[in-house]
C-alpha positions in Angstrom: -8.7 28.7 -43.1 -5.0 29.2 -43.2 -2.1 26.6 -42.5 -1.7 27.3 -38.9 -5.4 26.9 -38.2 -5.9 23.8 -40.1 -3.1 22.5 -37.7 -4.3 24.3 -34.6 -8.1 22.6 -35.2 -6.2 19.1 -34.4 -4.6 20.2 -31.2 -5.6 19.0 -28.1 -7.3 21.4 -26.3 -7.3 24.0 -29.2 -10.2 21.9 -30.7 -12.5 22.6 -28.4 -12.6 26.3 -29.3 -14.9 27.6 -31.9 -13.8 28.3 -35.6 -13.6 31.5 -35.4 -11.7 31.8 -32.2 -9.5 28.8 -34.0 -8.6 31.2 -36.7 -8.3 34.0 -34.7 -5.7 32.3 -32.0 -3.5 31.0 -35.3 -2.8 34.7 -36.5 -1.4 35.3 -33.0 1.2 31.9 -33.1 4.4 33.1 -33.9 7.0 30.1 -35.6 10.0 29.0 -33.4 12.9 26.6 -35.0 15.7 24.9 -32.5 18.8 23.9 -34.5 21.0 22.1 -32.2 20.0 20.2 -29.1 19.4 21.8 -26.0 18.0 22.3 -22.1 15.1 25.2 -22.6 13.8 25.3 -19.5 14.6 24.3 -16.5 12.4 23.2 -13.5 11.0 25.0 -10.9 13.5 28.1 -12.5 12.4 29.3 -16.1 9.4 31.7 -16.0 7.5 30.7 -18.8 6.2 33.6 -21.1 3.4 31.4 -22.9 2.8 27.7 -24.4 4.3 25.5 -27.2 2.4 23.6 -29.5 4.8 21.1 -31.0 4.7 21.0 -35.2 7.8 18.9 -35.5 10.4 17.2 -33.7 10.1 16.1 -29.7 10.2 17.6 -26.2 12.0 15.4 -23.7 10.8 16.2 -20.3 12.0 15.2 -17.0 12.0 16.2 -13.4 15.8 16.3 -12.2 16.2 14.5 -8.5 19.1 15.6 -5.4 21.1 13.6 -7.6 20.6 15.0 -10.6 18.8 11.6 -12.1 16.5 12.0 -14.9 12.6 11.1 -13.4 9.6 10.7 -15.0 11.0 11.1 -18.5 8.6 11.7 -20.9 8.4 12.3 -24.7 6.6 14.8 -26.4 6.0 15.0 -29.9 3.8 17.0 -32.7 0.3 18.4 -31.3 1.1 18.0 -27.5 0.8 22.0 -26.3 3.4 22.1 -23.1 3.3 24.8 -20.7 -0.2 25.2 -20.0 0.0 23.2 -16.2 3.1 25.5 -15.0 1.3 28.3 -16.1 -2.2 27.9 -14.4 -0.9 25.5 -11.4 3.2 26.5 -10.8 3.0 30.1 -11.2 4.6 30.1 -14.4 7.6 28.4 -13.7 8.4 25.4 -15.7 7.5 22.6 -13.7 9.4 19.7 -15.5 13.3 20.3 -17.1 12.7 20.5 -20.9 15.5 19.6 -23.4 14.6 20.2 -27.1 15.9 17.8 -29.8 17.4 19.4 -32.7 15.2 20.3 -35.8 12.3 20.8 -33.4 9.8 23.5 -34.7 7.0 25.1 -32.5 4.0 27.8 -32.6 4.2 29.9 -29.5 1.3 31.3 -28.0 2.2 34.3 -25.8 0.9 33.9 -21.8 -1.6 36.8 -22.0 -3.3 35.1 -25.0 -3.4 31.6 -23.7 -5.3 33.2 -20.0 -7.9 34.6 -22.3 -8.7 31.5 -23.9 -8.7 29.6 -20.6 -11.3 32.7 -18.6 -13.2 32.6 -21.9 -13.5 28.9 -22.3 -14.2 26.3 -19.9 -13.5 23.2 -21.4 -10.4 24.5 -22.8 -9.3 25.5 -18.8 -10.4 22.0 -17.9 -8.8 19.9 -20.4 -4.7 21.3 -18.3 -6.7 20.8 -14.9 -7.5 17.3 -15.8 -4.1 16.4 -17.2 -2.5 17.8 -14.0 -5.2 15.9 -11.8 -4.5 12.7 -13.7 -0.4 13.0 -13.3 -1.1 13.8 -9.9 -2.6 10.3 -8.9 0.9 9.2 -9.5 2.7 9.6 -6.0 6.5 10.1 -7.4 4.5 13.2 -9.6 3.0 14.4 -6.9 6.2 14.5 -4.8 7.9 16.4 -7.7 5.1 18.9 -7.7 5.1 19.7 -3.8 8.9 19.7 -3.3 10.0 20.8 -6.5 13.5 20.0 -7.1 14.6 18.5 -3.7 15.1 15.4 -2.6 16.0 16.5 0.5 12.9 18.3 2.3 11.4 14.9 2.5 13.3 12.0 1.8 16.1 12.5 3.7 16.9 10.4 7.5 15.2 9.5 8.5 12.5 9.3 5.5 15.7 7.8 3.3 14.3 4.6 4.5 11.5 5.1 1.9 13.7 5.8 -1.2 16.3 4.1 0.0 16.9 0.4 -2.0 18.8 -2.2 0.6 21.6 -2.7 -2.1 22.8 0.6 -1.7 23.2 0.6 2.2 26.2 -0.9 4.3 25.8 -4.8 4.9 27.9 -7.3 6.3 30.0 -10.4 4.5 28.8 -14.0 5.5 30.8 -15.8 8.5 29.9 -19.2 8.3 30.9 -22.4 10.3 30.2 -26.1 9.8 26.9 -27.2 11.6 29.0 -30.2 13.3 31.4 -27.4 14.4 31.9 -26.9 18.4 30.6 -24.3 20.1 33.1 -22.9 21.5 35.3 -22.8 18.1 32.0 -20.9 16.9 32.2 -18.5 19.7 36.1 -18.1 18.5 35.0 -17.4 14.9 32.2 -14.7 16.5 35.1 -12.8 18.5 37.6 -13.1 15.9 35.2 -11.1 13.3 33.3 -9.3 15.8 30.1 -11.0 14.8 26.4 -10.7 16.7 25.6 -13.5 14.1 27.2 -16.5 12.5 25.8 -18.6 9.9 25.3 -22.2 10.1 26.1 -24.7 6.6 25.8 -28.1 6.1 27.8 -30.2 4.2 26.4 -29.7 1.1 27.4 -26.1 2.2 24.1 -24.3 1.7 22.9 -22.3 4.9 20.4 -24.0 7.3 20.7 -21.3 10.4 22.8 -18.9 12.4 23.7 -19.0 16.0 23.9 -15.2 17.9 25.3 -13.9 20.8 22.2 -14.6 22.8 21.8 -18.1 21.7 25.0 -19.0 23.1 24.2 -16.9 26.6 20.8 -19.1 26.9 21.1 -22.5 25.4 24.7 -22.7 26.6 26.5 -20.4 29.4 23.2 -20.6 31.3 22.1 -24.2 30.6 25.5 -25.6 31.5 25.7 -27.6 27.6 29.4 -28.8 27.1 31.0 -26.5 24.7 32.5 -29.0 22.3 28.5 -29.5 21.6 27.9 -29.0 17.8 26.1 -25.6 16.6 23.4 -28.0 14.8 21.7 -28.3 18.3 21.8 -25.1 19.8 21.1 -23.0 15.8 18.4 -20.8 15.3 16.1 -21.3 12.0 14.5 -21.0 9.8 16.4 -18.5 7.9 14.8 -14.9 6.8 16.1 -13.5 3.6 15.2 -10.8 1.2 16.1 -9.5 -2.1 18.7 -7.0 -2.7 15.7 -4.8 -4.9 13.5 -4.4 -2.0 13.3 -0.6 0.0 14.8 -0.3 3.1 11.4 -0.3 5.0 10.7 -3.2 3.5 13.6 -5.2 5.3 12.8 -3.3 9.0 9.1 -4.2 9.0 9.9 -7.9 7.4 12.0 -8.0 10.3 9.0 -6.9 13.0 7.2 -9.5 11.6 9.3 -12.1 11.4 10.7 -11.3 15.0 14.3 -11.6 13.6 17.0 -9.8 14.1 19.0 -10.5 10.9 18.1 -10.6 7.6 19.9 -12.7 4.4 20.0 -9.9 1.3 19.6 -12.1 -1.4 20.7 -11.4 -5.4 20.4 -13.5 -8.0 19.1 -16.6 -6.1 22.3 -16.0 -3.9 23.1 -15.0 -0.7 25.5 -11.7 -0.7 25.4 -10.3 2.9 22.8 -9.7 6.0 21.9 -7.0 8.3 21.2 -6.4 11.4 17.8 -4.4 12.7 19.9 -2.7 15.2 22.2 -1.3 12.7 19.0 -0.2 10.2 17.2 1.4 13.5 20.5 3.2 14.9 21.0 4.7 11.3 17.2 5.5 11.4 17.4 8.5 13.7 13.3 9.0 14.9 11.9 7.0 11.9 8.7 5.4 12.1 10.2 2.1 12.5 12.2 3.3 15.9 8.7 3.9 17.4 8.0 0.6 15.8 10.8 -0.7 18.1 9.2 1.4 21.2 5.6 -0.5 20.6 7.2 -3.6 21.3 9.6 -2.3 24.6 5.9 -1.0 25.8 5.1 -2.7 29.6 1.7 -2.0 30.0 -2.1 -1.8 28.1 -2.1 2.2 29.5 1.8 2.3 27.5 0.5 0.9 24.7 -2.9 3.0 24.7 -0.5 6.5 24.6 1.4 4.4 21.6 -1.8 4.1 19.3 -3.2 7.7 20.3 0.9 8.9 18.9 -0.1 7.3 15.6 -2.3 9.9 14.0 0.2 12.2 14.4 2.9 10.4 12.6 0.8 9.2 10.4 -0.2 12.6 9.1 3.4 13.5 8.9 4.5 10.6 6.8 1.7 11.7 4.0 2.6 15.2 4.3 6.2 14.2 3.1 5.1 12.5 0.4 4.9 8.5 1.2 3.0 6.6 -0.4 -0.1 5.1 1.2 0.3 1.6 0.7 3.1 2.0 2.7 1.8 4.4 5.4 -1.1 0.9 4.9 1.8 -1.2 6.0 3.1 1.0 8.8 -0.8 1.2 10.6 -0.8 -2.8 10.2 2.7 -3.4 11.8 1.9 -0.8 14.9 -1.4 -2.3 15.4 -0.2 -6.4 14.8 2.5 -5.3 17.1 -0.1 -4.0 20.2 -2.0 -7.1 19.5 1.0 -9.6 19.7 2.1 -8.1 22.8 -1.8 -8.7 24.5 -1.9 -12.0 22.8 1.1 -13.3 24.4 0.5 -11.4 28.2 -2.7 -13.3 28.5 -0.9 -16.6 27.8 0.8 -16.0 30.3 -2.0 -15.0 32.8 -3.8 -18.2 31.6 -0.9 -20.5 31.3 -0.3 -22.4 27.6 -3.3 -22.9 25.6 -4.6 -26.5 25.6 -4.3 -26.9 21.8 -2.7 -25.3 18.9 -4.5 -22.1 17.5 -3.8 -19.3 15.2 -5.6 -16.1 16.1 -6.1 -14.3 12.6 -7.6 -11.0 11.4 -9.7 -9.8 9.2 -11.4 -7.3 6.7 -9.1 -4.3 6.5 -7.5 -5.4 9.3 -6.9 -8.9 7.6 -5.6 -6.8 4.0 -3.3 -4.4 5.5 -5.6 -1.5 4.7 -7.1 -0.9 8.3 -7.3 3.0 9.1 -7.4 5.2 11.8 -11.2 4.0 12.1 -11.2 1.1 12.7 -12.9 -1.4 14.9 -11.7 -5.7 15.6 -12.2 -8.1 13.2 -11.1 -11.3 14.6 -11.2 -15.0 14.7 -9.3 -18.0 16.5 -9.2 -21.1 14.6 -7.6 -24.2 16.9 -6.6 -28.2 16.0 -9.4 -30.6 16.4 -9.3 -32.5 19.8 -10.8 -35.9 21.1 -13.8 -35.6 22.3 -13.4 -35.7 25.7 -11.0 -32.9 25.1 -13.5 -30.7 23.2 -15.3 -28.5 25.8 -11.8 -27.9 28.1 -10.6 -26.8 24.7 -13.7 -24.4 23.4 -13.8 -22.7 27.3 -9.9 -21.7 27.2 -10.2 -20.2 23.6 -13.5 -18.4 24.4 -12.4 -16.7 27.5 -8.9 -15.9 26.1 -10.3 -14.1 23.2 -12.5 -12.2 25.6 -9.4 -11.5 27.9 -7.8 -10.1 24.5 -10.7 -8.3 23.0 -11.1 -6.6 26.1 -7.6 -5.3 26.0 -7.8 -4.1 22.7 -11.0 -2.4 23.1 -8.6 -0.9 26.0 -6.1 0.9 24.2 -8.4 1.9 21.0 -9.3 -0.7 18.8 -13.0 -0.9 19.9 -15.3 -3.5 19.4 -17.0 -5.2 16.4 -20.7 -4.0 16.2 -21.0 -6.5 13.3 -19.5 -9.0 15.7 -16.9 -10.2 13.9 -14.6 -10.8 16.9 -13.3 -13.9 18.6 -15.1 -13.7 21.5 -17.8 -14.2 19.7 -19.1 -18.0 20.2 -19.5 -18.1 16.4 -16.3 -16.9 15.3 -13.6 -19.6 17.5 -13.8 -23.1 16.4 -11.6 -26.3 15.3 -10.3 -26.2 11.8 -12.6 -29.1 10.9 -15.8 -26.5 11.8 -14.0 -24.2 9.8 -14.2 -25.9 7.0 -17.5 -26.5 6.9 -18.3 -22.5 7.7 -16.8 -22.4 4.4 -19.0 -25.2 2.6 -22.2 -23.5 4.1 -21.6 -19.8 2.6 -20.5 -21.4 -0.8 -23.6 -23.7 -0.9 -25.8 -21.0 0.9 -25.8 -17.9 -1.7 -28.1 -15.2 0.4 -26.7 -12.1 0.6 -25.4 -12.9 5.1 -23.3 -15.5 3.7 -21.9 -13.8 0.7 -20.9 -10.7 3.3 -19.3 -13.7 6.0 -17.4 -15.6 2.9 -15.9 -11.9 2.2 -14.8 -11.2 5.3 -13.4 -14.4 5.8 -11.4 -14.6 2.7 -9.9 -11.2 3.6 -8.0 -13.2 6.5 -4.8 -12.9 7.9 -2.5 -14.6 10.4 -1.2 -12.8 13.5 -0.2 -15.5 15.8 0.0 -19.2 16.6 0.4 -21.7 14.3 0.2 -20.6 10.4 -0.2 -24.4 9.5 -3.5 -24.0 10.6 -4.6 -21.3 8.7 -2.8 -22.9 5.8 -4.7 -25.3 5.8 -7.6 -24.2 5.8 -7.0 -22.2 2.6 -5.5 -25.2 0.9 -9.3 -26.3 1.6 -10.7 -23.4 0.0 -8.3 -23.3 -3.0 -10.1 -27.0 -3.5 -13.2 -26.2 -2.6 -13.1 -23.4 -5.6 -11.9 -25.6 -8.4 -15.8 -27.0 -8.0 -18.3 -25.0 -10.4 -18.5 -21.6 -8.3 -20.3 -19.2 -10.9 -23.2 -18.4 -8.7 -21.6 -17.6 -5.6 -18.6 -14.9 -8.0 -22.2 -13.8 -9.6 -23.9 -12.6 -6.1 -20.5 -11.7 -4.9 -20.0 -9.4 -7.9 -23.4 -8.1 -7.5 -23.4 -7.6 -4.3 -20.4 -5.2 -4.9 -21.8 -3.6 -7.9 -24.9 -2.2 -5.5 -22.8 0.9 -4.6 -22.4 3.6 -7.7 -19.8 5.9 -7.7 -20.7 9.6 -6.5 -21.5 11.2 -10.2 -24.1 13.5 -10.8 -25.7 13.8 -14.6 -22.5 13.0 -17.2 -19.6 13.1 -14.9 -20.6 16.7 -13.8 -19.9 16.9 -10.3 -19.7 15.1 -7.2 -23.1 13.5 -5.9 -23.7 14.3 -2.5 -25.7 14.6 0.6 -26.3 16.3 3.8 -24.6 16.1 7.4 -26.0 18.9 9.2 -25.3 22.1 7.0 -22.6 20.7 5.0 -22.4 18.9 1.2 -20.6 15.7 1.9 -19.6 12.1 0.5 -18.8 8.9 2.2 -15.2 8.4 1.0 -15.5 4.9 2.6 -18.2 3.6 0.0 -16.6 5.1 -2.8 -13.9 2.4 -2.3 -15.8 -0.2 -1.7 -16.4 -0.9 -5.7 -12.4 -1.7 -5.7 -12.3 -3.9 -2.9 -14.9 -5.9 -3.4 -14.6 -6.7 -7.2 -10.7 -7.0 -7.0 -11.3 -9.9 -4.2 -14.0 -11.4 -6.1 -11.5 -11.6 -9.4 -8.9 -12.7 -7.2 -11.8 -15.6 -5.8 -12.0 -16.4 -9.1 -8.6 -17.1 -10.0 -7.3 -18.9 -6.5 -5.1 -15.5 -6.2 -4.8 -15.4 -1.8 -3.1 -12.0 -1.5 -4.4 -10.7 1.4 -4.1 -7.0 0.2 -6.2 -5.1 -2.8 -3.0 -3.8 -4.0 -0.7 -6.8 -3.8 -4.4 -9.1 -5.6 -4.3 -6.2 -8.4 -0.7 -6.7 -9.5 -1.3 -10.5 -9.0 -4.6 -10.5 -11.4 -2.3 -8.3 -13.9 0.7 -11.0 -14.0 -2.4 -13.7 -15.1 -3.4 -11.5 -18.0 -6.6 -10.9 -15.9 -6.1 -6.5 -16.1 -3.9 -5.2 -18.4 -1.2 -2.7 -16.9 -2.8 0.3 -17.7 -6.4 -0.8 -16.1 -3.8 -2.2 -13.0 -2.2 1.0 -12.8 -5.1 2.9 -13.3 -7.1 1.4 -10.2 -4.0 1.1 -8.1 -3.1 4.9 -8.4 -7.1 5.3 -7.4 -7.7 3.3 -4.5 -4.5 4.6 -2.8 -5.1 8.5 -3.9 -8.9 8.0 -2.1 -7.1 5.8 0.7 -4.8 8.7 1.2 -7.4 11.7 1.6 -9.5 8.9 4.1 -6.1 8.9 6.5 -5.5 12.2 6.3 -9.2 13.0 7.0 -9.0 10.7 10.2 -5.4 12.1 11.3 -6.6 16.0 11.4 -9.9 14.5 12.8 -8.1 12.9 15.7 -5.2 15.7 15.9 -6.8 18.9 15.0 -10.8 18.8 15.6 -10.2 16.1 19.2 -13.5 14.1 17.5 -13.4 10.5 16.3 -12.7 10.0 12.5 -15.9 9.4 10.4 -15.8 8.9 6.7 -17.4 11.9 5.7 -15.8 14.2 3.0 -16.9 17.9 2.4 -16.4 18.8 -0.9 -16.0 22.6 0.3 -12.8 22.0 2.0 -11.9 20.5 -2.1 -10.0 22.6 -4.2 -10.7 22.4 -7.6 -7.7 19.9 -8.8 -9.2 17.9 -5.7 -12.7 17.8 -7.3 -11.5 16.8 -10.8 -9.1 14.0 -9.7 -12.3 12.7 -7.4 -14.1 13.0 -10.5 -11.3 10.9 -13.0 -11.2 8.1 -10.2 -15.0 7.9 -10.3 -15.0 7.7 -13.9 -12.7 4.9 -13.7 -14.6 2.9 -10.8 -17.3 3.3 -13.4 -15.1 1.6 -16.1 -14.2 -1.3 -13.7 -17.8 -2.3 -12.2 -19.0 -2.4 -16.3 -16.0 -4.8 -16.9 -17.6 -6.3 -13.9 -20.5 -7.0 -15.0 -20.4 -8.2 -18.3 -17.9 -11.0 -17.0 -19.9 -11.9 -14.0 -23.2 -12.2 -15.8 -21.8 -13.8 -18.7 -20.4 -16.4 -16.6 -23.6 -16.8 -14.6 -25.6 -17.4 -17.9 -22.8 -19.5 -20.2 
């Protein structure tokens, strides 16, 4: 065997080939030496005539951004064969910029010769497919890949907002008073620098609130209050802040939540500037978060009905242009907490105020940020406990107010609980003191009811009310789990490892069944496996994210997943999340049907199949990590 094909017998994918063909490909290689440093190809524009296989030196490859940033830089050194992915999947153009470093040396297999091996050879043809499909569960890849070198198709205004950190967008300097300062020499301040918002210090001169131009029209002008009173009695708190690293949608929908209209930017544990949300939204253009804005202007439950049926629409648009689906996650949540805030408060108005304090929370997916366009109500009302003779006034207000509210909801889209899992429920709107004892029955009682109503339950959320509450009752829990708990993680975990990813033989194919006449999967179950073992780990550990994502990178920071296993099942439960949306949105837009869960692998293409297959695979990885920790624990 000669020197190139001792080499070649090494190389990734060439190894799969038989000898013969091995020795035969190595006569065709011709030798290729760089001598100075230099930009080979470039992406998206250099036609490539074959592949490289790299004998010394490195490749450094990149994709090149609007701004002409380096992205994605990676490093290639000897055996790595480039040029195989642009070939098959970019019609020969180069996908990634290539500079070569000097002293490099490669064997070049011409284009026509690399084909053959890939129409003659399966696995060879496989082993690009499934490096592409693997880079393509990485969403800033992916972007690349559809857009090629522009930044601009997608991710300018109004989808900047996406890209887009806060520190690199306009802000405003600090204006500050004394909080034993007048009002009206606040109001002077406000003109003088044209403010909307001044801050409020104290003598030890940290912040403690703000004072805007609407809490001076209605705790002041219209209330009559002397105007040498001090802003400490009329100031809004507390204050809302975030840090200077965060996206720019992350400071408009912290803002929705938080009902505020100003935001701190913080750096460094110091406040450098604020914002205001109608500054973000008028720079916004028609974002998302300006029909954020119109959700909340909406008057009536038919308004807000024609609100949720306009959210497949953008919701479809927003993955086409390449966001990622955690955030298209947050975006569903924020519409559909926004519809349900708006109900919540209308009925407490139609009933008059509630006759103790309450949080009305959510649940499931609704209750993790991961609801979808299917989606039903998952619900519950916790309120303070109440004298006895209080008790039943209390219980009737809370039970016919969550009926009043579930029957609104179910009004403009988000229909009812089959499973029952909704406030109006008897069962599900108690004091916090029944609560907690919910909670002590499904830990002492492990059958496989309670181990399903403990899941849901953990998976919960505040909307509105009082988030003391709801605080404390998982300060309760967080107690309640330093007892010995193995039993109730071990039925937990087992109850989650019941469902097997959709594999056929040794990672063949996709295992499926029938729907009428066509070959599906239920894309639903297949991400089940994540959900449920990342909450049971995060049980485990007294980790209360609410969302799978935000519990992943939490279990990583304890040591719990390492970052490749945390990137790995991050990059798959958001790559299946996103074909489920967009499944639903050209449902709902396109075929006028309701969304089901239901994949076809014939509407697949190939890459499709292959990355399905990858994720699968590492679902498979997870649930055996699963269970030797979970029965370990059970036995030791």
């Amino acid at each position: 065997m000669t020197h190139k094909a001792e080499f070649l017998k090494n190389v990734a994918p060439f190894h799969l080939l038989p000898a013969e063909v091995i020795e035969a490909t190595s006569d065709l290689l011709q030798e290729v030496r760089f001598n100075k440093e230099s930009i080979i190809y470039k992406q998206n524009t250099t036609n490539l005539k074959g592949v490289d296989i790299l004998v010394e030196g490195e490749y450094e490859s990149f994709f090149y951004d609007s701004s002409h940033n380096k992205r994605l830089l990676e490093i290639y050194g000897r055996g790595y064969c480039f040029g195989g992915i642009s070939m098959l999947l970019n019609e020969k153009k180069c996908l990634r910029t290539i500079v070569v470093k000097k002293g490099t040396v490669v064997y070049f297999l011409a284009r026509k010769y690399f084909m053959n091996l890939c129409q003659a050879y399966e696995p060879f043809f496989l082993h690009f497919i499934t490096e592409f499909s693997k880079k393509m569960l990485d969403d800033e890849f992916a972007h690349f890949y559809k857009n090629g070198v522009s930044f601009e198709k997608t991710y300018t205004t109004p989808d900047q907002l996406f890209s887009k950190k806060i520190e690199s967008i306009e802000y405003r300097d600090i204006v500050s008073c004394n909080d034993n300062t007048p009002v009206f020499e606040a109001a002077k301040l406000m003109a003088q620098y044209k403010l909307s918002c001044l801050f409020v210090k104290n003598d030890a001169n940290k912040l403690i609130g703000f004072i805007t131009d609407i809490t001076l029209r209605d705790k002041v002008v219209v209330k009559q209050l002397a105007y040498n009173t001090p802003v400490k009695y009329i100031m809004d708190n507390p204050l809302v802040s975030i840090n200077s690293e965060a996206y720019v949608y992350d400071i408009i929908l912290r803002m929705f939540r938080e009902k505020t209209r100003y935001l701190l930017i913080e750096k460094n544990g110091e406040f450098i500037g604020f914002i205001t949300r109608n500054k973000l939204l008028s720079e916004q253009g028609q974002s998302p978060l300006v029909f954020i804005q119109s959700v909340r202007q909406a008057l009536s439950i038919e308004e807000l009905k024609r609100k949720w049926e306009a959210v497949p629409e953008l919701i479809l648009q927003l993955l086409n242009n390449g966001v990622h689906t955690e955030i298209v996650n947050q975006l569903i949540a924020t519409v559909s907490d926004t519809i349900a805030i708006k109900i919540i408060e209308k009925v407490i108005k139609e009933m008059g105020q509630p006759p103790a304090k309450f949080v009305f929370m959510v649940l499931g997916s609704e209750g993790r940020k991961e609801q979808t366009l299917k989606t039903d109500q998952d619900n519950a009302i916790i309120y303070e406990d109440k004298a006895n003779e209080h008790r039943e006034l209390v219980r009737e207000y809370f039970l016919q107010f969550a009926t009043t509210v579930s029957d609104r909801l179910n009004q403009v889209g988000f229909v009812y609980c089959t499973g029952g899992y909704m406030a109006q429920n008897p069962k599900w709107t108690h004091s916090l003191s029944h609560w907690k004892r919910n909670y002590d029955d499904w830990m002492a009682a492990i059958v496989p009811e309670t181990v399903i109503q403990f899941s849901t339950f953990f998976d919960c959320r505040y909307l509105y009310g009082e988030a003391s509450i709801l605080e404390e009752l998982k300060d309760y829990l967080n107690e309640e789990l330093e007892k010995p708990m193995e039993r109730l993680f071990f039925f937990m975990a087992k109850n989650a490892l019941q469902y097997e990813p959709p594999l056929t033989g040794i990672f063949k194919n996709i295992k499926t069944f029938k729907i009428g006449e066509h070959e599906v999967f239920d894309i639903k179950k297949t991400m089940t496996p994540i959900v449920d073992l990342v909450r049971v780990f995060a049980l485990r550990n007294h980790i209360f994210e609410v969302n799978t994502g935000e519990r992943l990178k939490a279990l990583k920071n304890i040591g719990v997943f390492t970052e490749e296993e945390c990137k790995d099942l991050l990059q798959s439960y958001y790559y299946l999340m996103g074909m489920r949306l967009k499944k639903h949105a050209m449902q709902i837009i396109h075929d006028h049907t309701l969304p089901d869960n239901f994949i076809n692998t014939k509407t697949l293409t190939r890459i499709d199949k292959i990355t399905l297959i990858e994720i699968f695979k590492t679902i498979e990885n997870f649930q055996s990590k699963i269970r030797i920790t979970f029965t370990n624990t059970l036995l030791g």
